[in-house]
C-alpha beads as a LAMMPS data file, in Angstrom:
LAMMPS data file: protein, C-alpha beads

259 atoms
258 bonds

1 atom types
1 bond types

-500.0 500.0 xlo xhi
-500.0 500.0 ylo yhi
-500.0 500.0 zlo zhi

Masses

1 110.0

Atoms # bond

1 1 1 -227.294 472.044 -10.232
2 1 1 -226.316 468.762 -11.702
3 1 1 -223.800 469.451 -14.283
4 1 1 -223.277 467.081 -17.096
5 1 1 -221.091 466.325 -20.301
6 1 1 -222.490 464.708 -23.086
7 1 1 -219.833 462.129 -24.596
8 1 1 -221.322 461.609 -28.536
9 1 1 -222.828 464.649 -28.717
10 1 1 -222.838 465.383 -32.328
11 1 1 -224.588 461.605 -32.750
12 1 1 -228.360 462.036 -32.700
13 1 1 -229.129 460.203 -28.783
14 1 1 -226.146 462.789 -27.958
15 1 1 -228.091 465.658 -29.842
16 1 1 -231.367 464.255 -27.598
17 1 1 -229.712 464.047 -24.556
18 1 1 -228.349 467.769 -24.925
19 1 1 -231.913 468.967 -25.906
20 1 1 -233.634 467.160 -23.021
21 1 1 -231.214 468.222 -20.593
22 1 1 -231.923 471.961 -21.193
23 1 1 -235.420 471.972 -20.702
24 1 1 -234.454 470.636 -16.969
25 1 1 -233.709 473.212 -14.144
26 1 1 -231.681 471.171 -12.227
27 1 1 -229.484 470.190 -14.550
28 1 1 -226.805 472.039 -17.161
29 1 1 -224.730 471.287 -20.063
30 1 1 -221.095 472.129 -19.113
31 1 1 -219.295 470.082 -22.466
32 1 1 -219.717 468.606 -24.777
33 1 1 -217.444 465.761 -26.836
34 1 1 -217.238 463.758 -29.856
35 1 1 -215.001 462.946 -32.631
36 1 1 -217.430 464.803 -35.443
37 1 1 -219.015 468.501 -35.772
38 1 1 -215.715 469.810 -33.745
39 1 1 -216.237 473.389 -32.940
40 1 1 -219.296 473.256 -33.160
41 1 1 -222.027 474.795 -30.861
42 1 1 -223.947 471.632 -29.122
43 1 1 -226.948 473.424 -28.775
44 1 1 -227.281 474.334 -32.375
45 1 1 -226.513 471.193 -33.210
46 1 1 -229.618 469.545 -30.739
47 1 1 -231.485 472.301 -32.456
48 1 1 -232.030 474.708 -29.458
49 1 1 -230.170 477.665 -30.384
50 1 1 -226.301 478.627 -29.007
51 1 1 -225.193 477.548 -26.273
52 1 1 -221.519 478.596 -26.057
53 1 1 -220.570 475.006 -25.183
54 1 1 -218.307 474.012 -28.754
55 1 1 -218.306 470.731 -29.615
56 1 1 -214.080 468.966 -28.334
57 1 1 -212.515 466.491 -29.260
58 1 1 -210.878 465.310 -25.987
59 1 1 -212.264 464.025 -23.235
60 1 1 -209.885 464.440 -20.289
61 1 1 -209.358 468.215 -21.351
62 1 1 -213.139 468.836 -21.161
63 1 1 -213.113 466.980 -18.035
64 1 1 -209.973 468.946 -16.574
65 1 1 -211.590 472.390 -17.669
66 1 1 -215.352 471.488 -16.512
67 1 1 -215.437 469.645 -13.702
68 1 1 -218.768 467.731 -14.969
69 1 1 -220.918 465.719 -12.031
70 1 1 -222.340 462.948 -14.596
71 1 1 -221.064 461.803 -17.891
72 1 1 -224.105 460.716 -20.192
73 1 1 -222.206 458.545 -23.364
74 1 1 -223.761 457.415 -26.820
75 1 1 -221.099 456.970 -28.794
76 1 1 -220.072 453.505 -29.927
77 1 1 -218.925 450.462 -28.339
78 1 1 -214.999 450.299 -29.360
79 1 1 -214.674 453.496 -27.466
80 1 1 -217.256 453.187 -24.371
81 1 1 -215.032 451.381 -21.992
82 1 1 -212.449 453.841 -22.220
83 1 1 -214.867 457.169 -21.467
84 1 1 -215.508 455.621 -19.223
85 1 1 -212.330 454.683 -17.681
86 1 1 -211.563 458.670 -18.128
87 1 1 -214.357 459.480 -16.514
88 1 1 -213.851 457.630 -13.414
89 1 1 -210.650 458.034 -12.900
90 1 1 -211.350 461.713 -12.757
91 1 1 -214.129 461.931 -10.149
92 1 1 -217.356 461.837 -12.649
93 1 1 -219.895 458.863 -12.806
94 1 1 -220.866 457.696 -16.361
95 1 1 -224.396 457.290 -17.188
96 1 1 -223.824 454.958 -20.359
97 1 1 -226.033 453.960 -23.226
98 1 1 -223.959 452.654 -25.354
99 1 1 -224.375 449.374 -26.111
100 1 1 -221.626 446.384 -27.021
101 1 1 -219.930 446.334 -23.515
102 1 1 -219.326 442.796 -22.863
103 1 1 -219.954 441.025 -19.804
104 1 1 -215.849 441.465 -18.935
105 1 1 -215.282 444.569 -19.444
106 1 1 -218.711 445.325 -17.166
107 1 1 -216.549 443.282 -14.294
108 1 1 -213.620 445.387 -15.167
109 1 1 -215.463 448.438 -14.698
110 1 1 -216.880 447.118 -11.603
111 1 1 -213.396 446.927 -9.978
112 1 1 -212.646 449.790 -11.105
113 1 1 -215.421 451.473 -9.241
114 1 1 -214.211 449.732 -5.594
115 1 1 -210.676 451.446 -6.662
116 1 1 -211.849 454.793 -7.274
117 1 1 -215.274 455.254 -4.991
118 1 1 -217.158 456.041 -8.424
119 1 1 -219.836 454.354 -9.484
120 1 1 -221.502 453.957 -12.949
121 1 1 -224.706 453.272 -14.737
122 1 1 -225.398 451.825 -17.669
123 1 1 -228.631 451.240 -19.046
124 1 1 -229.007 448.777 -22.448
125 1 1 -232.725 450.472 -22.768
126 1 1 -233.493 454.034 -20.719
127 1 1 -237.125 453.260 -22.555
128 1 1 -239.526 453.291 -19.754
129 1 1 -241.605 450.935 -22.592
130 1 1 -239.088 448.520 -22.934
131 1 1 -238.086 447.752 -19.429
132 1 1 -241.741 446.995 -18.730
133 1 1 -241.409 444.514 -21.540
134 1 1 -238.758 443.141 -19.982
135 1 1 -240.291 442.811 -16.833
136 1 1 -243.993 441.451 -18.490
137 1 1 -241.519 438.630 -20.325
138 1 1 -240.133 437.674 -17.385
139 1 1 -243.460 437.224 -15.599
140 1 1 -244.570 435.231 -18.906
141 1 1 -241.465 432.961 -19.209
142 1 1 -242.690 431.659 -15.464
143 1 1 -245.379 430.048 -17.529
144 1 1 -244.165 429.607 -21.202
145 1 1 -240.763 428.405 -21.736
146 1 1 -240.195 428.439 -24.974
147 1 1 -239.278 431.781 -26.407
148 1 1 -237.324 433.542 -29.319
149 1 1 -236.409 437.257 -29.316
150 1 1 -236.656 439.732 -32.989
151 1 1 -234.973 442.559 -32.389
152 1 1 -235.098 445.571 -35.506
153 1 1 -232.968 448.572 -35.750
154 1 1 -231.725 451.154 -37.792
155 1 1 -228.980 450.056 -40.409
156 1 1 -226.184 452.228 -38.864
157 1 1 -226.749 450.671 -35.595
158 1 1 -223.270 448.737 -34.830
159 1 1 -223.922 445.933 -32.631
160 1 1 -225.643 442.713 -33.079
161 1 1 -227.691 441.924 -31.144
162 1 1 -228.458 444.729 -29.136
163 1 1 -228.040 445.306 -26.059
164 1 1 -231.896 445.328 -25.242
165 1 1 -232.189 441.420 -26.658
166 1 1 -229.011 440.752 -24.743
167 1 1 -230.807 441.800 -21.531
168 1 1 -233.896 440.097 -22.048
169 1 1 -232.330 437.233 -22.839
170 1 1 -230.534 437.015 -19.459
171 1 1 -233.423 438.543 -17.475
172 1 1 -235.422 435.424 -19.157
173 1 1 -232.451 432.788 -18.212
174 1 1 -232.864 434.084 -14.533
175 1 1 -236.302 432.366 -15.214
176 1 1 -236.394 429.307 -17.367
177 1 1 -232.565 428.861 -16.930
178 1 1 -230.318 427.796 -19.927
179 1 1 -232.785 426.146 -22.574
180 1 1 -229.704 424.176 -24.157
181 1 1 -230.622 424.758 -27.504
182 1 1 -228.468 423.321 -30.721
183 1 1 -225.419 425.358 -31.659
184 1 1 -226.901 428.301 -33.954
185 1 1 -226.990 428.116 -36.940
186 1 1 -226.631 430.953 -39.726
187 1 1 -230.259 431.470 -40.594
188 1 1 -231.179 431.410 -36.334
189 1 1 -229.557 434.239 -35.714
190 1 1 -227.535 434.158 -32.342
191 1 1 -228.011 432.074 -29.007
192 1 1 -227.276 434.046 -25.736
193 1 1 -228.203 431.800 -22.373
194 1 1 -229.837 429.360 -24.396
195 1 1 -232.283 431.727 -26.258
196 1 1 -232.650 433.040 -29.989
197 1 1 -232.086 435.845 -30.827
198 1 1 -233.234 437.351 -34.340
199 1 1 -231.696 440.669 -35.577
200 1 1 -232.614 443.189 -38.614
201 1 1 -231.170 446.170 -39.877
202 1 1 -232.842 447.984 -42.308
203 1 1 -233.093 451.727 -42.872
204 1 1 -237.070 453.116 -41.921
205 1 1 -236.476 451.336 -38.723
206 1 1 -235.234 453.336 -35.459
207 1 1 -235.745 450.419 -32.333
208 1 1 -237.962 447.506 -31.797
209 1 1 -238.323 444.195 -30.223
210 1 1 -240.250 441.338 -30.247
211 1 1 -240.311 438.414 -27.585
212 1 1 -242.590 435.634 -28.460
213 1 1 -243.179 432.662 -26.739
214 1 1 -245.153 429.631 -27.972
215 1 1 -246.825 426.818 -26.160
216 1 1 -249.102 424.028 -27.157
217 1 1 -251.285 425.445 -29.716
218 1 1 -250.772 428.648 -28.828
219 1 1 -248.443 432.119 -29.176
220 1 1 -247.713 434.846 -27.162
221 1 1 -246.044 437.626 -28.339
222 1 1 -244.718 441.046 -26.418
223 1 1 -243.609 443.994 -28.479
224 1 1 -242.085 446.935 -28.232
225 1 1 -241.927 449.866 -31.163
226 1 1 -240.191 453.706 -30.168
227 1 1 -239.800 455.218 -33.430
228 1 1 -238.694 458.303 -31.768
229 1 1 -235.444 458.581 -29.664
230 1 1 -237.792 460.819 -27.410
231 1 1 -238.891 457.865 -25.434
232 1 1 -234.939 457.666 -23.789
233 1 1 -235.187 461.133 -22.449
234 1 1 -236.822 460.221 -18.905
235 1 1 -234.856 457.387 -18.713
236 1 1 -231.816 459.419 -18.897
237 1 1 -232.804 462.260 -16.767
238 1 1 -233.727 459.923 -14.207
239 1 1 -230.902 458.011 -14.347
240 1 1 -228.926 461.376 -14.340
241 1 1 -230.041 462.285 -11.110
242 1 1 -229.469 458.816 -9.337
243 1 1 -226.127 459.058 -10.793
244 1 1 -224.768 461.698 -8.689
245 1 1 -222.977 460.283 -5.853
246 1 1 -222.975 456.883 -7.006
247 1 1 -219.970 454.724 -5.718
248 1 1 -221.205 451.297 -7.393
249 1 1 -221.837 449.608 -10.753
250 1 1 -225.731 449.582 -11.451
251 1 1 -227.084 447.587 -14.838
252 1 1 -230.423 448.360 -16.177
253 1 1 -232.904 450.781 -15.652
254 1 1 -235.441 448.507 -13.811
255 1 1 -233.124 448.692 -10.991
256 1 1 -233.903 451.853 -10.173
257 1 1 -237.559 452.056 -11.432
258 1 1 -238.307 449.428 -8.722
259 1 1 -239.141 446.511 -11.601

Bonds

1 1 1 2
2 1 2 3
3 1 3 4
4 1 4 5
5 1 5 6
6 1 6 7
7 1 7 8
8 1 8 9
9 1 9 10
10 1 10 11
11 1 11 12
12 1 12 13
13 1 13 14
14 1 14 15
15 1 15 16
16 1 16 17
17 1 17 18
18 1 18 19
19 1 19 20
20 1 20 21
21 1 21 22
22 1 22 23
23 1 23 24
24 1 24 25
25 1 25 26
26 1 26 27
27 1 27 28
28 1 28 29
29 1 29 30
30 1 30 31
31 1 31 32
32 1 32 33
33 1 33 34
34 1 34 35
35 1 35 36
36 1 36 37
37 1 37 38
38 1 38 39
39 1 39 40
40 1 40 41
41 1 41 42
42 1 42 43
43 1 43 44
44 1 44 45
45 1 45 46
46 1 46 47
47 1 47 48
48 1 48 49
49 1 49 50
50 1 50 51
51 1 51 52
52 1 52 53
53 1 53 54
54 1 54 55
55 1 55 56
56 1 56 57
57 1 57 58
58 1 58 59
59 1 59 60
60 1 60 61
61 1 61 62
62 1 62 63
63 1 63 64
64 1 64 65
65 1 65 66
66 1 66 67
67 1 67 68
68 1 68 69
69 1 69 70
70 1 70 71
71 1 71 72
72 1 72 73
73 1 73 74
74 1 74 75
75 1 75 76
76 1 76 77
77 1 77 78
78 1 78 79
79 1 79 80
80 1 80 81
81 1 81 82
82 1 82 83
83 1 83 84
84 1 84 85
85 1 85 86
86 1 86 87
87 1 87 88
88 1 88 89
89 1 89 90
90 1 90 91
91 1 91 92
92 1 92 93
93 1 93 94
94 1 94 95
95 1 95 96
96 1 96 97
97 1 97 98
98 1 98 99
99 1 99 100
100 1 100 101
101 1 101 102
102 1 102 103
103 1 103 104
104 1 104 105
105 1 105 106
106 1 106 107
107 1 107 108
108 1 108 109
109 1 109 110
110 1 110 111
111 1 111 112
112 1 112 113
113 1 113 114
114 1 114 115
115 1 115 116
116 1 116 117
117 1 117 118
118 1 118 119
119 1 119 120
120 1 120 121
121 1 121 122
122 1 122 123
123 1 123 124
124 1 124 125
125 1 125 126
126 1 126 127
127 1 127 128
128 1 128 129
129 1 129 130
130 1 130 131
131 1 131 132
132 1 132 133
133 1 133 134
134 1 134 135
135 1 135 136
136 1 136 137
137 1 137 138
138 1 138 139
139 1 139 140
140 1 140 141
141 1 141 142
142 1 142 143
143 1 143 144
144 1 144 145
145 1 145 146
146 1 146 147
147 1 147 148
148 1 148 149
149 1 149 150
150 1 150 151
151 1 151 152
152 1 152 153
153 1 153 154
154 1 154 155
155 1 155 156
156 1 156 157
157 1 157 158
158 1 158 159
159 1 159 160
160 1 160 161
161 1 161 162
162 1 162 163
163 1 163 164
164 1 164 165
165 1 165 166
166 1 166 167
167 1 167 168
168 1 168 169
169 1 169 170
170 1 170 171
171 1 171 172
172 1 172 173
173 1 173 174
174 1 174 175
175 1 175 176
176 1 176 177
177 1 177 178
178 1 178 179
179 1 179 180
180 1 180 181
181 1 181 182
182 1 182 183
183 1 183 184
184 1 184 185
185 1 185 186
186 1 186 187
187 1 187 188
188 1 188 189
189 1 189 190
190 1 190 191
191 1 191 192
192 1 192 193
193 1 193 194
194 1 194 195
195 1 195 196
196 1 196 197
197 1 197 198
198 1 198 199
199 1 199 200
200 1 200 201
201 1 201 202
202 1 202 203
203 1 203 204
204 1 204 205
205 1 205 206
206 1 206 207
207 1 207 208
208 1 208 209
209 1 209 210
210 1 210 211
211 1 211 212
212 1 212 213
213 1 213 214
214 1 214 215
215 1 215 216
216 1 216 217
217 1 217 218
218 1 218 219
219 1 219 220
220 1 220 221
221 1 221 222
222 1 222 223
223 1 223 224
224 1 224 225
225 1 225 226
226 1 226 227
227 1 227 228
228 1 228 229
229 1 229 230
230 1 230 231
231 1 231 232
232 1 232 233
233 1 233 234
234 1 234 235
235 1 235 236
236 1 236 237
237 1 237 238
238 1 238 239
239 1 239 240
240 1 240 241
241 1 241 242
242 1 242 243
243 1 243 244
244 1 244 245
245 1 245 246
246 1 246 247
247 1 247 248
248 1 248 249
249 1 249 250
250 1 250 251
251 1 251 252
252 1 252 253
253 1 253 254
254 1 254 255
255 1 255 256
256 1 256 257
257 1 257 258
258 1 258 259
Protein backbone atom coordinates (compact mmCIF):
# COMPACT_ATOMS: atom_id res chain seq x y z
CA UNK A 1 0.00 0.00 0.00
CA UNK A 2 1.36 3.21 -1.32
CA UNK A 3 0.59 5.80 1.16
CA UNK A 4 0.34 9.37 0.16
CA UNK A 5 -0.21 13.05 1.48
CA UNK A 6 -1.85 15.44 -0.50
CA UNK A 7 -0.04 18.98 -0.09
CA UNK A 8 -3.09 21.64 -1.37
CA UNK A 9 -5.67 19.59 -0.53
CA UNK A 10 -8.45 21.93 0.11
CA UNK A 11 -7.53 23.52 -3.65
CA UNK A 12 -9.67 21.76 -6.24
CA UNK A 13 -6.49 19.45 -8.20
CA UNK A 14 -5.85 18.67 -4.29
CA UNK A 15 -9.68 17.82 -3.82
CA UNK A 16 -9.12 15.56 -7.33
CA UNK A 17 -6.17 14.02 -6.35
CA UNK A 18 -7.77 12.91 -2.88
CA UNK A 19 -10.91 11.61 -4.76
CA UNK A 20 -8.91 9.68 -7.38
CA UNK A 21 -6.67 8.26 -4.97
CA UNK A 22 -9.50 6.48 -3.05
CA UNK A 23 -10.98 4.72 -5.72
CA UNK A 24 -7.31 2.97 -6.03
CA UNK A 25 -6.51 -0.20 -3.93
CA UNK A 26 -3.08 0.22 -3.80
CA UNK A 27 -2.92 3.36 -2.66
CA UNK A 28 -4.27 5.43 0.70
CA UNK A 29 -4.68 8.84 1.92
CA UNK A 30 -2.66 9.13 5.18
CA UNK A 31 -2.79 13.44 5.38
CA UNK A 32 -3.69 15.79 4.21
CA UNK A 33 -2.29 19.73 4.19
CA UNK A 34 -3.05 23.14 3.19
CA UNK A 35 -3.26 26.55 4.49
CA UNK A 36 -7.38 26.74 3.99
CA UNK A 37 -10.46 24.43 5.20
CA UNK A 38 -8.16 23.53 8.46
CA UNK A 39 -9.89 20.85 10.34
CA UNK A 40 -11.54 19.87 7.95
CA UNK A 41 -12.29 16.25 6.76
CA UNK A 42 -10.39 15.82 3.17
CA UNK A 43 -12.70 13.43 2.04
CA UNK A 44 -15.73 15.54 2.54
CA UNK A 45 -14.14 18.11 1.13
CA UNK A 46 -13.21 15.87 -2.42
CA UNK A 47 -16.82 14.99 -1.96
CA UNK A 48 -16.48 11.26 -0.96
CA UNK A 49 -17.77 11.16 2.42
CA UNK A 50 -15.41 11.15 5.91
CA UNK A 51 -12.45 10.09 5.92
CA UNK A 52 -11.00 10.84 9.39
CA UNK A 53 -7.95 12.43 7.74
CA UNK A 54 -8.57 16.54 8.98
CA UNK A 55 -7.31 18.90 6.89
CA UNK A 56 -3.32 20.53 8.90
CA UNK A 57 -1.74 23.14 8.52
CA UNK A 58 1.90 21.94 8.84
CA UNK A 59 3.69 19.97 6.83
CA UNK A 60 6.61 18.48 8.76
CA UNK A 61 4.09 17.53 11.66
CA UNK A 62 1.93 15.56 9.19
CA UNK A 63 5.01 14.17 7.85
CA UNK A 64 6.49 13.29 11.45
CA UNK A 65 3.03 11.68 12.50
CA UNK A 66 2.35 9.78 9.01
CA UNK A 67 5.17 8.59 7.61
CA UNK A 68 3.69 9.21 3.90
CA UNK A 69 5.62 7.19 0.82
CA UNK A 70 4.75 10.00 -1.93
CA UNK A 71 3.89 13.59 -1.55
CA UNK A 72 1.42 14.69 -4.46
CA UNK A 73 1.53 18.97 -4.27
CA UNK A 74 -0.90 21.55 -6.02
CA UNK A 75 -0.57 24.33 -4.20
CA UNK A 76 1.14 27.40 -5.61
CA UNK A 77 4.46 28.24 -6.79
CA UNK A 78 5.90 30.66 -3.87
CA UNK A 79 5.53 27.70 -1.63
CA UNK A 80 6.40 24.49 -3.94
CA UNK A 81 10.10 24.52 -3.54
CA UNK A 82 9.91 24.44 0.03
CA UNK A 83 7.31 21.17 0.32
CA UNK A 84 9.31 20.03 -1.28
CA UNK A 85 12.47 20.62 0.45
CA UNK A 86 10.36 19.18 3.65
CA UNK A 87 9.53 16.43 1.97
CA UNK A 88 12.84 15.25 1.01
CA UNK A 89 14.60 15.93 3.68
CA UNK A 90 12.29 13.63 5.53
CA UNK A 91 12.44 10.44 3.43
CA UNK A 92 9.20 11.09 1.04
CA UNK A 93 9.44 11.75 -2.81
CA UNK A 94 7.27 14.66 -4.14
CA UNK A 95 5.14 14.09 -7.04
CA UNK A 96 4.65 17.93 -7.97
CA UNK A 97 2.20 19.73 -10.16
CA UNK A 98 2.60 22.85 -9.33
CA UNK A 99 3.71 24.96 -11.74
CA UNK A 100 6.19 28.30 -11.55
CA UNK A 101 9.38 26.35 -10.46
CA UNK A 102 12.08 27.94 -12.33
CA UNK A 103 14.74 26.30 -14.10
CA UNK A 104 17.18 27.05 -10.73
CA UNK A 105 15.41 26.04 -8.27
CA UNK A 106 14.72 22.56 -10.49
CA UNK A 107 18.84 22.31 -10.31
CA UNK A 108 18.61 23.04 -6.68
CA UNK A 109 16.27 20.37 -6.12
CA UNK A 110 18.30 18.15 -8.20
CA UNK A 111 21.26 18.41 -5.75
CA UNK A 112 19.32 18.07 -3.27
CA UNK A 113 18.18 14.68 -4.37
CA UNK A 114 22.15 13.31 -4.76
CA UNK A 115 22.32 14.63 -0.91
CA UNK A 116 19.46 12.89 0.40
CA UNK A 117 18.93 9.56 -2.01
CA UNK A 118 15.28 10.99 -2.77
CA UNK A 119 14.15 11.61 -5.85
CA UNK A 120 11.24 13.77 -7.21
CA UNK A 121 8.81 14.21 -10.00
CA UNK A 122 7.34 16.90 -11.33
CA UNK A 123 5.10 16.96 -14.10
CA UNK A 124 4.05 20.66 -15.82
CA UNK A 125 0.99 18.54 -17.53
CA UNK A 126 -0.05 14.83 -15.90
CA UNK A 127 -2.69 15.18 -19.07
CA UNK A 128 -2.11 12.09 -21.01
CA UNK A 129 -3.73 14.64 -23.98
CA UNK A 130 -1.31 17.15 -23.62
CA UNK A 131 1.92 15.30 -23.52
CA UNK A 132 0.91 13.72 -26.82
CA UNK A 133 0.62 17.26 -28.05
CA UNK A 134 3.77 17.85 -27.00
CA UNK A 135 5.22 15.04 -28.52
CA UNK A 136 2.99 15.53 -32.14
CA UNK A 137 4.63 19.36 -32.01
CA UNK A 138 7.79 18.19 -31.71
CA UNK A 139 7.50 15.75 -34.62
CA UNK A 140 5.87 18.85 -36.59
CA UNK A 141 8.53 21.49 -35.69
CA UNK A 142 11.07 18.85 -37.65
CA UNK A 143 9.23 20.18 -40.64
CA UNK A 144 7.70 23.67 -39.83
CA UNK A 145 9.77 26.05 -38.00
CA UNK A 146 7.93 28.71 -37.39
CA UNK A 147 5.61 28.42 -34.46
CA UNK A 148 3.73 30.48 -31.69
CA UNK A 149 2.15 28.90 -28.59
CA UNK A 150 -1.75 30.29 -27.00
CA UNK A 151 -2.06 29.04 -23.91
CA UNK A 152 -5.84 29.77 -21.91
CA UNK A 153 -6.57 29.24 -18.33
CA UNK A 154 -8.69 29.94 -15.61
CA UNK A 155 -8.38 33.58 -14.12
CA UNK A 156 -7.14 32.39 -10.66
CA UNK A 157 -4.43 30.51 -12.25
CA UNK A 158 -1.06 32.32 -10.90
CA UNK A 159 1.59 31.86 -13.32
CA UNK A 160 2.20 33.19 -16.69
CA UNK A 161 2.85 31.32 -18.85
CA UNK A 162 2.21 28.04 -17.71
CA UNK A 163 4.12 25.58 -17.17
CA UNK A 164 2.65 23.42 -20.12
CA UNK A 165 3.74 26.41 -22.81
CA UNK A 166 7.00 26.57 -20.92
CA UNK A 167 7.60 22.88 -21.76
CA UNK A 168 6.61 22.93 -25.18
CA UNK A 169 8.49 25.64 -25.81
CA UNK A 170 11.75 23.92 -24.75
CA UNK A 171 10.71 20.48 -26.05
CA UNK A 172 10.31 22.57 -29.51
CA UNK A 173 13.92 24.42 -29.01
CA UNK A 174 15.39 20.80 -28.65
CA UNK A 175 14.13 20.84 -32.35
CA UNK A 176 14.37 24.02 -34.30
CA UNK A 177 16.88 25.44 -31.70
CA UNK A 178 16.67 29.16 -30.55
CA UNK A 179 14.58 31.04 -33.36
CA UNK A 180 16.23 34.48 -32.23
CA UNK A 181 13.25 36.34 -32.39
CA UNK A 182 13.05 40.38 -31.53
CA UNK A 183 12.88 41.24 -27.85
CA UNK A 184 8.98 40.85 -26.96
CA UNK A 185 7.09 43.17 -27.01
CA UNK A 186 3.88 43.94 -24.76
CA UNK A 187 1.15 42.88 -27.14
CA UNK A 188 3.50 39.33 -28.08
CA UNK A 189 3.17 38.03 -25.04
CA UNK A 190 6.46 36.33 -23.72
CA UNK A 191 9.55 34.71 -25.59
CA UNK A 192 10.97 31.50 -23.91
CA UNK A 193 13.94 29.76 -26.23
CA UNK A 194 13.13 31.91 -28.95
CA UNK A 195 9.34 31.11 -29.19
CA UNK A 196 5.98 33.10 -28.44
CA UNK A 197 4.17 32.50 -26.15
CA UNK A 198 0.45 33.91 -25.88
CA UNK A 199 -1.41 33.73 -22.50
CA UNK A 200 -5.27 34.35 -21.42
CA UNK A 201 -7.00 34.33 -18.33
CA UNK A 202 -10.46 34.55 -18.31
CA UNK A 203 -13.04 32.93 -16.04
CA UNK A 204 -15.23 29.91 -18.21
CA UNK A 205 -11.85 28.65 -19.06
CA UNK A 206 -10.19 25.64 -16.97
CA UNK A 207 -6.79 24.59 -19.40
CA UNK A 208 -5.96 24.83 -23.00
CA UNK A 209 -3.28 25.22 -25.50
CA UNK A 210 -2.70 25.96 -28.82
CA UNK A 211 0.63 25.44 -30.88
CA UNK A 212 0.42 26.64 -34.38
CA UNK A 213 2.89 26.66 -36.83
CA UNK A 214 2.76 28.38 -40.24
CA UNK A 215 4.64 27.81 -43.42
CA UNK A 216 4.36 29.11 -46.91
CA UNK A 217 0.78 29.44 -47.53
CA UNK A 218 -0.15 27.31 -45.11
CA UNK A 219 -1.11 26.69 -41.07
CA UNK A 220 -0.93 24.04 -38.84
CA UNK A 221 -2.38 24.14 -35.71
CA UNK A 222 -2.34 21.44 -32.58
CA UNK A 223 -4.75 21.90 -29.73
CA UNK A 224 -5.44 20.79 -26.67
CA UNK A 225 -8.90 21.54 -24.51
CA UNK A 226 -9.49 19.48 -20.75
CA UNK A 227 -12.26 21.31 -19.32
CA UNK A 228 -12.31 18.89 -16.55
CA UNK A 229 -9.42 18.45 -14.00
CA UNK A 230 -10.40 14.65 -14.44
CA UNK A 231 -8.03 14.26 -17.29
CA UNK A 232 -4.81 14.69 -14.49
CA UNK A 233 -5.99 11.77 -12.50
CA UNK A 234 -4.01 8.92 -14.50
CA UNK A 235 -1.30 11.03 -14.85
CA UNK A 236 -0.98 11.32 -11.22
CA UNK A 237 -1.68 7.84 -10.22
CA UNK A 238 0.82 6.75 -12.56
CA UNK A 239 3.24 8.98 -11.65
CA UNK A 240 2.40 8.01 -7.97
CA UNK A 241 3.43 4.65 -8.38
CA UNK A 242 6.81 5.34 -10.28
CA UNK A 243 7.44 7.65 -7.51
CA UNK A 244 8.05 5.22 -4.87
CA UNK A 245 11.61 4.53 -4.56
CA UNK A 246 12.75 7.17 -6.71
CA UNK A 247 16.33 8.52 -5.89
CA UNK A 248 16.50 11.08 -8.97
CA UNK A 249 14.92 14.24 -10.39
CA UNK A 250 12.47 13.24 -13.33
CA UNK A 251 10.67 16.30 -15.49
CA UNK A 252 7.65 15.58 -17.46
CA UNK A 253 5.37 12.93 -17.80
CA UNK A 254 6.53 11.72 -21.29
CA UNK A 255 9.46 10.41 -19.54
CA UNK A 256 7.84 7.84 -18.12
CA UNK A 257 5.03 7.23 -20.71
CA UNK A 258 7.87 6.25 -23.11
CA UNK A 259 7.18 9.62 -25.50
Amino acid sequence: MIKVLVCGAAGRMGREVIKAISQEEDMSLVSAVDVREIGKDAGELAGIGKTGILIEEDLLSAIKNTSPDVMVDFTQPSVVKGNMKIAMENGVVPVVGTTGLKYEDIEEIKDLAKKTGVGAFIAPNFSLGANLMMHIAKQVARFLQAVEIIELHHEKKLDAPSGTAIRTAQLLSEVIGDSQTPDSQPSRGDTRWGIRIHSVRLPGLVAHQEIIFGGQGETLTIRHDAPSRECYMPGVKTAIRKAVGLKEVIVGLDKILGL
